[in-house]
C-alpha positions as CSV (number, residue, x, y, z in Angstrom):
1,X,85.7,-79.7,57.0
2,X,82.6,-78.2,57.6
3,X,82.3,-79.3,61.3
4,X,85.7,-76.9,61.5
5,X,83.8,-73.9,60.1
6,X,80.7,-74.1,62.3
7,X,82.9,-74.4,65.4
8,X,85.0,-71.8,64.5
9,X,81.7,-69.9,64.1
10,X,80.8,-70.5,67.6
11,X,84.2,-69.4,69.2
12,X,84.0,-66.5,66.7
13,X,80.8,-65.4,68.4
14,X,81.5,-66.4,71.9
15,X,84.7,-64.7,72.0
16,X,82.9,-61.2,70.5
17,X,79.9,-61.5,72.9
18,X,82.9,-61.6,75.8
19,X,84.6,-58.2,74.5
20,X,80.9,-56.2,73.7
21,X,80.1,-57.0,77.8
22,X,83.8,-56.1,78.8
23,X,83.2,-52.9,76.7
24,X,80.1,-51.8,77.5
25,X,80.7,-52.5,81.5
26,X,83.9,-49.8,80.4
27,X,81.3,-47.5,78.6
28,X,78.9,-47.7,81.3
29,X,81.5,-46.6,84.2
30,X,83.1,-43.8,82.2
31,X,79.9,-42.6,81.8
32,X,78.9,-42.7,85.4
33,X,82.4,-40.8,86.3
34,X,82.0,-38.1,84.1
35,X,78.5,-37.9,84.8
36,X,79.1,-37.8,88.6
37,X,82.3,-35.1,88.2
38,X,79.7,-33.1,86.3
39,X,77.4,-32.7,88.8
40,X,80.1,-32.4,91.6
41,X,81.7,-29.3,89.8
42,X,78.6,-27.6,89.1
43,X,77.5,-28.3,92.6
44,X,80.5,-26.6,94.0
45,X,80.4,-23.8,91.5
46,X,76.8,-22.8,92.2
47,X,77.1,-23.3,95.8
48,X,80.6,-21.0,95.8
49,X,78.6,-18.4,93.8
50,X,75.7,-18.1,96.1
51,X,77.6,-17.6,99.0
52,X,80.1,-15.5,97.8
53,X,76.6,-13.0,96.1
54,X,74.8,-13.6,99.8
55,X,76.9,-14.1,102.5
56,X,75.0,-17.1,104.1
57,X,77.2,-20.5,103.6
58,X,74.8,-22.9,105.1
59,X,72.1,-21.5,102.1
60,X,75.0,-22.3,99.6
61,X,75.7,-25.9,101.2
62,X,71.9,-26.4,101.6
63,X,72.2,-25.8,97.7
64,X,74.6,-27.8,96.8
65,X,73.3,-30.7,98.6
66,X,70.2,-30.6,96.6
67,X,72.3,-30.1,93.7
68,X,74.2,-33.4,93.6
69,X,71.8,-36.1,96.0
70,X,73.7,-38.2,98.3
71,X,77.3,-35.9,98.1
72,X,79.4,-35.0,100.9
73,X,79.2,-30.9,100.8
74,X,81.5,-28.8,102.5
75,X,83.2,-25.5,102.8
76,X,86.6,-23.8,103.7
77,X,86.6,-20.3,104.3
78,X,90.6,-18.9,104.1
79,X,90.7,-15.2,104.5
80,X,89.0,-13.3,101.9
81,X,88.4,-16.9,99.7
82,X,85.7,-19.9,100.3
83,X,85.9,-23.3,98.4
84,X,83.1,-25.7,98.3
85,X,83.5,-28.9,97.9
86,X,81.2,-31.9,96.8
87,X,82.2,-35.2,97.2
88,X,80.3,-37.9,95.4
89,X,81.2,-41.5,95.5
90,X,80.2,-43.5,92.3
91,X,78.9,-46.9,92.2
92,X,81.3,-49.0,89.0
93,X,80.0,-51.5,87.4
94,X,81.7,-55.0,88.3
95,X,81.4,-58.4,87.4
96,X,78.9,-60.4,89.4
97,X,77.8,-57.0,90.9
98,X,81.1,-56.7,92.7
99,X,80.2,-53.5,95.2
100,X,83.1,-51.3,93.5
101,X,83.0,-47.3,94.6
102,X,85.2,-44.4,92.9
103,X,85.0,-41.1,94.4
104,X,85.1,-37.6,92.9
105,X,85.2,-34.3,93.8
106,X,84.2,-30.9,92.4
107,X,85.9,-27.7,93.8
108,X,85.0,-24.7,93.2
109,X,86.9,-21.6,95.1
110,X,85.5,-17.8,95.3
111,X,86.7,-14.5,96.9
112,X,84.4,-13.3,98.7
113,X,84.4,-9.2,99.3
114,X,83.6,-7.9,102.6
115,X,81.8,-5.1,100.4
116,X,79.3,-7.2,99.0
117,X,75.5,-5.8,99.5
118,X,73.8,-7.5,102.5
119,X,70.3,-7.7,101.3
């Protein structure tokens, strides 16, 4: 009977060690996503902000850029409104390092006034 109980044991602890890896791979990408949006929005919100206060887009884009390393950066000016947007794309953890990419994207989008002092 005891033979049963150790090898229950083992499957026991075989089986848990499985789900902690399958959970923490899950941990470990959520964080990297909401890490990644994070910086994306605030990139985009920054960059909007500057360029709506000083008129100069490519400063703005130029700031984003060093904002969030590696992003895509663009703007869209529509009328009297810019948006910025920062594209990052997120490397996932997979099994055997399996090259898995999500992408996000911050947006921010700003009126700009044609008032607005030019010094």
């Amino acid at each position: 009977m005891s033979r049963e109980q150790g090898s229950s044991l083992i499957e026991t602890l075989v089986i848990g060690f499985a789900v902690v890896l399958v959970v923490g791979q899950a941990l470990v990408t959520l964080g990297r996503l909401d890490s990644a949006a994070t910086r994306a929005d605030e990139a985009a919100q920054t960059a909007a902000a500057w360029a709506a206060r000083h008129g100069d887009t490519d400063d703005a884009l130029r700031l984003a850029r060093d904002a969030a390393p590696g992003a895509e950066v663009q703007a869209v000016r529509n009328g009297d409104e810019l948006a910025v947007i920062v594209t990052i794309s997120v490397p996932l953890v997979g099994p055997s390092g399996s090259p898995l990419t999500r992408t996000v994207h911050g947006r921010a989008v700003v009126r700009v006034s044609p008032y607005r002092s030019r010094s």
